[in-house]
Structure formats: structure tokens, C-alpha cells
N, C-alpha and C positions, 0 to 999 in steps of 0.2 A: 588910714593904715597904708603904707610906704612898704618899702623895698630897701633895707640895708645895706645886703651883699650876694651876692652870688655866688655860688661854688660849682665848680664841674667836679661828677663823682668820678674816684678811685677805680679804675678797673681792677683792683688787686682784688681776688677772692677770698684769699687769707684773712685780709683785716675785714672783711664785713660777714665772714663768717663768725656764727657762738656757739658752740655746744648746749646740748640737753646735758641739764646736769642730772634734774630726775623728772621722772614721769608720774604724775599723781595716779593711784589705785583707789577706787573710790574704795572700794573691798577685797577681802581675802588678803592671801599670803602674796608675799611678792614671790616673783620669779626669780630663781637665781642666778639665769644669766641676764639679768636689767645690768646690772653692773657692766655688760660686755657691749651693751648695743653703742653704735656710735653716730646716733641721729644727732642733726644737728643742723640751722636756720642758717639762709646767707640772706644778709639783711638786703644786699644786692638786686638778691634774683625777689624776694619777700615784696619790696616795695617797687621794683621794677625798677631800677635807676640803673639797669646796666645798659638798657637801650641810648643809642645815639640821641634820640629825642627829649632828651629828659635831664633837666639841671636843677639844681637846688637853690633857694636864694633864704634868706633869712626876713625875717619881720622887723620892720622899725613903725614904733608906736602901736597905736590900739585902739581897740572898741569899736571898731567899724564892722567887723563880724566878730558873732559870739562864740563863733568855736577855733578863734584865729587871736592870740594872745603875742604881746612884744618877745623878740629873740627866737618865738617859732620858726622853727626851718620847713619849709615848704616844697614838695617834690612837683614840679611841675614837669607835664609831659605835652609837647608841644605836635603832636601824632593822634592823641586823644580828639574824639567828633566832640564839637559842640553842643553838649545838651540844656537845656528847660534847668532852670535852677542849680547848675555846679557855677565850682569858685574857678574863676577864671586870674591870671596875670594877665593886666591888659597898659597899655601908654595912654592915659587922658591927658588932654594938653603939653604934653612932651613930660609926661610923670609917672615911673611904676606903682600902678596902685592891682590891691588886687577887691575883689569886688564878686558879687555876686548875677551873672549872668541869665537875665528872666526874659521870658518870651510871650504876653500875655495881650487876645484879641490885635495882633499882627503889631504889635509894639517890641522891641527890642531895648531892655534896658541895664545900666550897670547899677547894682543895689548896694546899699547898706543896709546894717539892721540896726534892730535897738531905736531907744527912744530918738534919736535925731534923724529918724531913718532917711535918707535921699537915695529917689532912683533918677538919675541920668540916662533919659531915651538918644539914641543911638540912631539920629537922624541926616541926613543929606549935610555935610558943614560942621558934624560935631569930628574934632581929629583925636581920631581912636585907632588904635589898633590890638588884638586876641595873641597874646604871646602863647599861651597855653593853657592848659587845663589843670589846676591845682590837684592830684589823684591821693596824696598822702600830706598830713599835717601831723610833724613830730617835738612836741614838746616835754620840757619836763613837769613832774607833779608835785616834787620838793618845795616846800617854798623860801629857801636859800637859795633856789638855785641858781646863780650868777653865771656866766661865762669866762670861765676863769680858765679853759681850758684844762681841768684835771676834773675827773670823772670825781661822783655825788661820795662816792665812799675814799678816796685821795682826799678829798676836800675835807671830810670828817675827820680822817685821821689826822690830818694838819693842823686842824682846830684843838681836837684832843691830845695832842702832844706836845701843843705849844705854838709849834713854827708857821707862821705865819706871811704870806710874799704876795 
């Protein structure tokens, strides 16, 4: 598993802002003023990507961690401490790979998972370098979902209208 692309996030608060559209009531009558409240998520401040420390990059290819799938975009926060088992960005051999960061009876290593699993000990002569700390992995659950650049419901309606680009 590779490294595609990278993106520096938007400081606009506008666009990473979304409204509440409703608030689930497990019971009873709704309130009448629900309608008025105007809560509402900034995906910004949500996944931490307004700090200077903190860039995006995309996934190329797969299977190397199981909860890391192709075209996943990836919040990596390069601020964040090192710990025992998080997914780190790191350069093996002059290559963005991202990998799994383990620290077991004073060994240092970079993991895969899954059936081919290889761990890479992080010894005197091996050229590595810890770009960041992986803190958010956002993909989609559609499984059309291509990068076509027009959000899952644009894309529907394109298909069910005909026009097609």
C-alpha cells in the first residue's frame, strides 16, 4: 500500500462545514423548536485537519492493512506522539508506504497485516523515516463508488437520467 496524492486542507470553514438536519428522539413528542436549533459539524475542527500539522494524502493500492482500502484518504497529523500499534506514514527505501508502527520486547517495527503479513525491524542501516501519524481514515461504503469528483447522490442522478461524462 502506497501513497497516491496528497492534499493540503481548505482553511475555508464554510465548505467543511454540514448542518444537522434532524436529531433522532428515541421517544416522546418532538419539541417545537427542533426546527429552530442550528447545530451543526465542521468537518475541519471534527477530524482536526485545521492544524498546520496535518495533510491529507490518498491511497494507492491495497491489502496491506485491513482497515485501509484503495482511494482512502488519509488525515495524517505529523504533531501526534508515536505510539505502540498506530498507522504511521513513513519513507521505506525512498517510498511512501503507510504501515503499521509496533514496538515489541525493545524491537521497533513497520507491519502489514493479513495473510502475507511482513514486519520490517527498524534497525541501524535500515533508511526510514515517521512522516506522521495516520489519526483519521475516510472512505467511502457505496460500492460504485469511483472518484469522479461529483458526490454519491450527483452521480445517481446522472445515471438515472441518462447523462453520463
Amino acid at each position: 500500500m502506497s501513497i497516491d496524492e496528497f492534499y493540503a486542507p481548505e482553511q475555508d470553514d464554510a465548505a467543511a462545514g454540514a448542518a444537522l438536519v434532524k436529531k433522532l428522539q428515541p421517544t416522546g413528542f418532538p419539541s417545537p423548536a427542533a426546527n429552530y436549533a442550528s447545530v451543526s459539524i465542521n468537518l475541519n475542527e471534527y477530524l482536526n485537519i485545521r492544524a498546520s500539522s496535518c495533510f491529507l494524502a490518498r491511497v494507492k493500492g491495497g491489502g496491506m492493512l485491513k482497515d485501509i482500502h484503495p482511494d482512502d484518504l488519509l488525515v495524517i497529523d505529523r504533531s501526534l506522539p508515536l505510539q505502540n500499534q498506530c498507522l504511521v506514514l513513513a519513507t521505506l527505501n525512498d517510498e511512501f508506504v503507510v504501515r503499521r508502527y509496533c514496538e515489541t520486547a525493545g524491537k521497533k517495527t513497520l507491519e502489514t497485516e493479513g495473510e502475507g503479513k511482513v514486519a520490517i525491524e527498524l534497525v541501524a542501516g535500515t533508511e526510514y523515516s515517521i512522516w506522521g501519524v495516520v489519526s483519521w481514515v475516510v472512505h467511502r461504503c457505496l460500492p460504485e463508488a469511483k472518484r469522479t469528483g461529483k458526490s454519491g447522490a450527483q452521480a445517481s442522478r446522472s445515471k438515472a437520467s441518462g447523462q453520463v461524462k
